[in-house]
C-alpha positions in Angstrom: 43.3 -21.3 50.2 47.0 -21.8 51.2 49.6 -20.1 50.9 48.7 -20.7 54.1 45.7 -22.4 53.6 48.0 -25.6 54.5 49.9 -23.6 57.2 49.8 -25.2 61.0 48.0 -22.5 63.0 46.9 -22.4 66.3 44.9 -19.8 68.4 47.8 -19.4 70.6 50.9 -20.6 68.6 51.9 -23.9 70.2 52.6 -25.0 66.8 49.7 -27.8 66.8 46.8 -26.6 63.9 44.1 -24.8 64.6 41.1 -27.2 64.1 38.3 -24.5 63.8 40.3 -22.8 61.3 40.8 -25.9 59.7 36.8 -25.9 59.6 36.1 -22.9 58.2 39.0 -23.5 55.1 36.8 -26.6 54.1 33.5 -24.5 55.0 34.6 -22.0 52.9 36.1 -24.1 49.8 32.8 -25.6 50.0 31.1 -22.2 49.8 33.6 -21.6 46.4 33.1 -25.1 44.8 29.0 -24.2 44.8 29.7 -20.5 43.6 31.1 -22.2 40.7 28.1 -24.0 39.8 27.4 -20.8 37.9 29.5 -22.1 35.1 27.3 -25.4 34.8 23.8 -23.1 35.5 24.4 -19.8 35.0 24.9 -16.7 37.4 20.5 -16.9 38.0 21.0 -20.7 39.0 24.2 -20.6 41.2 23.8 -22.0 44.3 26.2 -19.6 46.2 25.6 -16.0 44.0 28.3 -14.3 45.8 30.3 -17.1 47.4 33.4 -15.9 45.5 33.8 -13.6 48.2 34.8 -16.7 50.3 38.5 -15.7 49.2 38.4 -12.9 51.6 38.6 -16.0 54.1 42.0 -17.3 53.0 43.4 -14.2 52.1 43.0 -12.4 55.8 44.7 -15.8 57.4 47.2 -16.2 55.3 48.2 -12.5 56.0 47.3 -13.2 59.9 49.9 -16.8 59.2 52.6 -14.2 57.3 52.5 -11.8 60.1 52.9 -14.9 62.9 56.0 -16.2 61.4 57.3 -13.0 60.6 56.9 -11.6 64.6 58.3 -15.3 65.8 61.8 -15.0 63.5 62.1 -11.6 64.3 61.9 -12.6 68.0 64.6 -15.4 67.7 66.8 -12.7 65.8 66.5 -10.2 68.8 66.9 -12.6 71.1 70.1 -14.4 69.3 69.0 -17.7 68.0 69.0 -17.3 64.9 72.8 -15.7 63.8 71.6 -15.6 60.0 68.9 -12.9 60.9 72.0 -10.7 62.2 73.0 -9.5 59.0 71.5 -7.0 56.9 69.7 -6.9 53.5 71.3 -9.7 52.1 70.3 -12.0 54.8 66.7 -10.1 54.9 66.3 -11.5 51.4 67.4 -15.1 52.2 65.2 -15.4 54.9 61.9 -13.6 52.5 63.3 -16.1 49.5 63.0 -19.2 52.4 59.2 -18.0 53.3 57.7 -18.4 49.8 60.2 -21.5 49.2 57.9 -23.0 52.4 55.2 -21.6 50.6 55.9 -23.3 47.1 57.2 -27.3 48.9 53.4 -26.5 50.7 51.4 -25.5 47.5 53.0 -27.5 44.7 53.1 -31.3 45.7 49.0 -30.4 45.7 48.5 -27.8 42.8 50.5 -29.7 40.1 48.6 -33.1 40.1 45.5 -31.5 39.9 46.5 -29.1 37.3 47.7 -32.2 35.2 44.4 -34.1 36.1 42.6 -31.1 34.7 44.7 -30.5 31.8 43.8 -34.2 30.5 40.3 -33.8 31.5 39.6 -30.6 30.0 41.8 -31.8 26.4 39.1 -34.9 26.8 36.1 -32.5 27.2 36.9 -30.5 24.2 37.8 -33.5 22.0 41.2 -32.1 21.1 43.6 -34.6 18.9 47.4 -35.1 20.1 48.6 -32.2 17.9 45.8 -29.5 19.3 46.5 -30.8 22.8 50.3 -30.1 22.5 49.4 -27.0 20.9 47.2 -25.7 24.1 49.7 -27.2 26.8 52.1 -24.7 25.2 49.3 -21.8 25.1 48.7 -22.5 29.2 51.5 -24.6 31.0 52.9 -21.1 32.2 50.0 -20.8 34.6 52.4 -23.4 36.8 55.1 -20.8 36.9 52.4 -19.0 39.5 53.3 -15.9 38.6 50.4 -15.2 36.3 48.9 -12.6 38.1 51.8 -10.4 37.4 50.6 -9.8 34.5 53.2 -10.9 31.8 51.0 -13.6 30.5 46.9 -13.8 29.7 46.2 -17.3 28.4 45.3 -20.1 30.9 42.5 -22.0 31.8 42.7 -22.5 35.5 40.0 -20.0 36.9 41.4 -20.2 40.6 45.1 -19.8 40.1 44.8 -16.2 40.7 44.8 -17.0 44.4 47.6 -18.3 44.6 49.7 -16.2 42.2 48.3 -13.2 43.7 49.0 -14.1 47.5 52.7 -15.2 46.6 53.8 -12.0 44.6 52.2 -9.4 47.3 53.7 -11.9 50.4 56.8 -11.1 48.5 56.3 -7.7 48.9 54.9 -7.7 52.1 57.0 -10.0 54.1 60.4 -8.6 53.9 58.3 -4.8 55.3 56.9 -6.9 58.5 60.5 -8.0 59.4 62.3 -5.3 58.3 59.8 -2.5 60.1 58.3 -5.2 62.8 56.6 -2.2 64.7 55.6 0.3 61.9 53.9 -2.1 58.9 51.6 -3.5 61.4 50.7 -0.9 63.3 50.3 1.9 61.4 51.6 1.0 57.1 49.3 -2.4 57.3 45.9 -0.6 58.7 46.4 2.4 56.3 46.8 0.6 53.2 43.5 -1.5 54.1 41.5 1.3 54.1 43.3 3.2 50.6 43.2 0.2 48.8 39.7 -1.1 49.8 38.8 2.7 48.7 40.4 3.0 45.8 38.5 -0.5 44.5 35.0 1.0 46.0 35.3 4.1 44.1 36.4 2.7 40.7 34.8 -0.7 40.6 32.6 -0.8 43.4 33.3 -4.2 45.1 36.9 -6.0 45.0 35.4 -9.0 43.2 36.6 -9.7 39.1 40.2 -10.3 39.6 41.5 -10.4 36.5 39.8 -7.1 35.5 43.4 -5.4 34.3 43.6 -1.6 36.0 46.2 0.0 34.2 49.4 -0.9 35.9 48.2 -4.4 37.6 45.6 -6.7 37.9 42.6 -5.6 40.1 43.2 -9.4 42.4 46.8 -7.8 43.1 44.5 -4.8 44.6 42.2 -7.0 46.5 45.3 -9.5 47.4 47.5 -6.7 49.1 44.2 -5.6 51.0 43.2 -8.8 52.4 46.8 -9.8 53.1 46.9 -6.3 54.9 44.2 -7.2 57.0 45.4 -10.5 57.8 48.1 -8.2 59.5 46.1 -5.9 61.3 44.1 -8.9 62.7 47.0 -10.3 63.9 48.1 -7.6 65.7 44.7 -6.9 67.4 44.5 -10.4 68.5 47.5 -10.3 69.9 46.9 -7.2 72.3 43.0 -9.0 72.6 44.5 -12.4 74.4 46.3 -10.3 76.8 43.6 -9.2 78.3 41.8 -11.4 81.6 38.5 -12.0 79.7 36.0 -14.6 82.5 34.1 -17.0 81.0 30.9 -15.4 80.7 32.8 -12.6 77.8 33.8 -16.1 76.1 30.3 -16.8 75.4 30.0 -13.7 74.2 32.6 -13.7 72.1 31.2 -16.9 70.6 27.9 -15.6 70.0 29.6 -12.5 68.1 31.9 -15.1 65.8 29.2 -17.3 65.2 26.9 -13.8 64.3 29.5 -12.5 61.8 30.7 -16.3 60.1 26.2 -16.4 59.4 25.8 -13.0 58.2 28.8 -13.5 55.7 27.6 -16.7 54.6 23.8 -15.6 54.4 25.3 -12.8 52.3 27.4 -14.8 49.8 24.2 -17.0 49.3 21.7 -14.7 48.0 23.4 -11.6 47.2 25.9 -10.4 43.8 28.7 -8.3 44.1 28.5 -5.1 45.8 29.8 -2.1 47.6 28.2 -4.1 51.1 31.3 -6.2 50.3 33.7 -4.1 52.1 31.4 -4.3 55.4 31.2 -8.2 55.7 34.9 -8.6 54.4 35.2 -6.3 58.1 33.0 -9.1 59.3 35.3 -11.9 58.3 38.4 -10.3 59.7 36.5 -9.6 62.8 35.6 -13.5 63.2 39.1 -14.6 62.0 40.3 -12.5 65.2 37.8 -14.5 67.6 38.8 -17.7 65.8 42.4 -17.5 66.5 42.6 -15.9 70.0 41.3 -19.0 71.7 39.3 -17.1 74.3 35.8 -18.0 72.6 33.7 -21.0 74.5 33.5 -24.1 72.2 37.2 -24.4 71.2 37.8 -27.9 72.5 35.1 -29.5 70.2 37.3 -28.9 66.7 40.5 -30.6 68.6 39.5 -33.5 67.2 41.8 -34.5 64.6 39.1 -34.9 61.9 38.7 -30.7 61.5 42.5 -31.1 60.8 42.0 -33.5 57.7 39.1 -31.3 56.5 41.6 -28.5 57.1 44.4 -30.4 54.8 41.8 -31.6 51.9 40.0 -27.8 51.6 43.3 -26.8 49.7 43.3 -30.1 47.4 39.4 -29.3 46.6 40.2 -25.7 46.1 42.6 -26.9 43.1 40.4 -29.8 42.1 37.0 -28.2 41.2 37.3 -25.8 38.5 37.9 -27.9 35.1 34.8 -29.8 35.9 32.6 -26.5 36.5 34.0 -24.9 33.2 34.0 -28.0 30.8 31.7 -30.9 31.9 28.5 -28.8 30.1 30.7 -29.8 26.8 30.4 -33.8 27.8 26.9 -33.6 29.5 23.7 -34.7 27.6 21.7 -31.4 27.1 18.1 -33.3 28.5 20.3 -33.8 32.0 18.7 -31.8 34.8 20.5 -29.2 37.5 20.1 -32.5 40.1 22.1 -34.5 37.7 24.6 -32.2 36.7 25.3 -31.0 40.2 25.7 -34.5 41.4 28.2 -35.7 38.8 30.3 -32.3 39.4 30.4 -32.7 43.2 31.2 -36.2 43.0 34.0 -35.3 40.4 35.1 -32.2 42.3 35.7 -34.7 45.7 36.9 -38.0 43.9 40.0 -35.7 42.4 40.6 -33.6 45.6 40.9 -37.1 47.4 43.0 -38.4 44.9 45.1 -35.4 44.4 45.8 -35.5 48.7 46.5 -38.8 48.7 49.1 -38.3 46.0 50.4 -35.6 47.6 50.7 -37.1 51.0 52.7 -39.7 49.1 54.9 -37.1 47.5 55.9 -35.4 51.3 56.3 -38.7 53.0 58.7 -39.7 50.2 60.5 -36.2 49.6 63.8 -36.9 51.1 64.2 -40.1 48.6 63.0 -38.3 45.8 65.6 -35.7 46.5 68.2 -38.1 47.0 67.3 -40.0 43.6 67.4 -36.3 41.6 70.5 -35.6 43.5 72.7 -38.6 42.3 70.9 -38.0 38.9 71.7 -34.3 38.1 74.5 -33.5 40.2 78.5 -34.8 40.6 79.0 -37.3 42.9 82.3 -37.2 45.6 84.3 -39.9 44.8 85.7 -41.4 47.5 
């Protein structure tokens, strides 16, 4: 969700967040925490069918949050604020390796507690002893490297971790293009690669969906991340040229009426229908309401300013990481005579109760950083003597 499901965004970059955005991340987690019912009722019983293709969602803002930062420090490098930009590829790949570092302080104070909260939970749900415990941390604790999706490792038991994985290793790729070719990747590279990509998965596998599905040379979520990520970019770019423009106030409504229209039909879609080639026409959908969300022209904005849209914003990422061990593993600790009411109550009220927990601790982790890395300072590293 990320990562810049956590970013600060803002229609019109005045570095506040972007409450309807913020809206839509917890809408859409919501959307991926019922799609994932399918593992406590099967894929006839799920209460969102096709809600994985809410990771369309996160995908085309994070690439519309990668582009943003990307255009603002190659602005202060032209315009001499920033001397470090100056140099050439050396100082490219610093400031690439400082983008996913901003990335990783965002993600990890929230992914590893509820990775370790799941790891316990799902060792307790299989009724593993110490020994077969240790045994399985060493079969899955790579999956917190985040660089699964690459491909060097299989095992794992955290069903979401593709995201992220997937959305670091192609902003790796993709970040260092947009400042090195600030003109041609998202103008012309970022638009063509949408449409070969989102071809190539159409003709092979028919919808983007399955991402661990391996193709030959990488997974098929590294397909489906550079594609998104790509049109994260191309969004960008049209929504910049789109707020130039003197739109009146009756084209706002408009405009609002058209978001609204392609957020429902997406949604309506996910709900009732599986995976299919009509995926690549309301993934179009999405990226077309993502552009009306963040050009701040549409009538309504002023109702998400409250700061409540921003919290939802903030906990979407911790329930993203918080649901998935209790989908997968509480049928094993569930009595069999327990209805779909019960089940789904107990799941939801699990799937919450840990992505609280898990914000809280992580709010506690960032207010406390710089005395954290003070204490592992004086513990690791010489000390001056004066």
């Amino acid at each position: 969700m990320n990562c810049s499901m956590m970013e600060k965004t803002t229609g019109k970059m005045t570095g506040k967040r972007n409450g309807k955005i913020d809206f839509l991340r917890f809408l859409f987690a919501v959307i991926i925490v019922l799609h994932h019912t399918r593992y406590l009722f099967g894929d006839e019983h799920s209460l969102f069918l096709g809600g994985s293709l809410a990771v369309e969602f996160f995908f085309i803002v994070s690439g519309y949050l990668m582009t943003a930062h990307a255009a603002k420090e190659t602005a202060s490098a032209a315009a001499g604020k920033n001397t470090a930009d100056r140099g050439g590829r050396d100082t490219l790949a610093d400031d690439t390796v400082r983008f996913i570092s901003r990335k990783l302080r965002t993600i990890l104070p929230v992914f590893l507690p509820a990775w370790i909260i799941g790891f316990i939970f799902v060792t307790a749900a299989r009724h593993l002893s110490p020994a077969a415990a240790a045994r399985y941390f060493c079969s899955v604790f790579y999956e917190l490297s985040l660089i699964k999706m690459s491909g060097i490792f299989i095992r794992g038991f955290d069903g979401v971790i593709w995201y992220v994985s997937a959305m670091l290793l192609c902003m790796a790729v993709l970040y260092p293009l947009l400042r090195r070719f600030p003109e041609m990747m998202p103008k012309v590279a970022a638009p063509l690669l949408v449409l070969f990509l989102y071809g190539f998965l159409c003709r092979t596998y028919d919808h983007p969906r399955n991402p661990t599905i391996w193709t030959g040379i990488v997974y098929k979520g590294i397909i489906r991340s550079f594609a998104d990520l790509c049109l994260g970019i191309v969004c960008f770019t049209l929504c910049r040229r789109f707020r130039r423009l003197p739109w009146n106030r009756f084209a706002s409504f408009v405009f609002a009426g058209g978001e609204l229209l392609c957020y429902a039909a997406a949604v309506v879609y996910m709900y009732f229908m599986k995976p299919s080639q009509y995926d690549y026409l309301f993934i179009f959908l999405l990226c077309t309401a993502v552009l009306l969300s963040f050009s701040g022209v549409t009538a309504g904005n002023g109702m998400f300013a409250h700061p409540v849209f921003q919290e939802l914003g903030k906990y979407s990422t911790a329930l993203f990481f918080s649901h998935i061990y209790y989908a997968q593993n509480l049928n094993r600790i569930l009595p069999e005579s327990m209805g779909r009411t019960g089940r789904l109550g107990i799941y939801l009220l699990c799937a919450f109760g840990t992505a609280y927990a898990v914000e809280l601790f992580s709010r506690f982790l960032h207010g406390r950083k710089s005395a954290i890395m003070s204490h592992l300072g004086r513990l690791f590293l010489k000390q001056e003597a004066r």
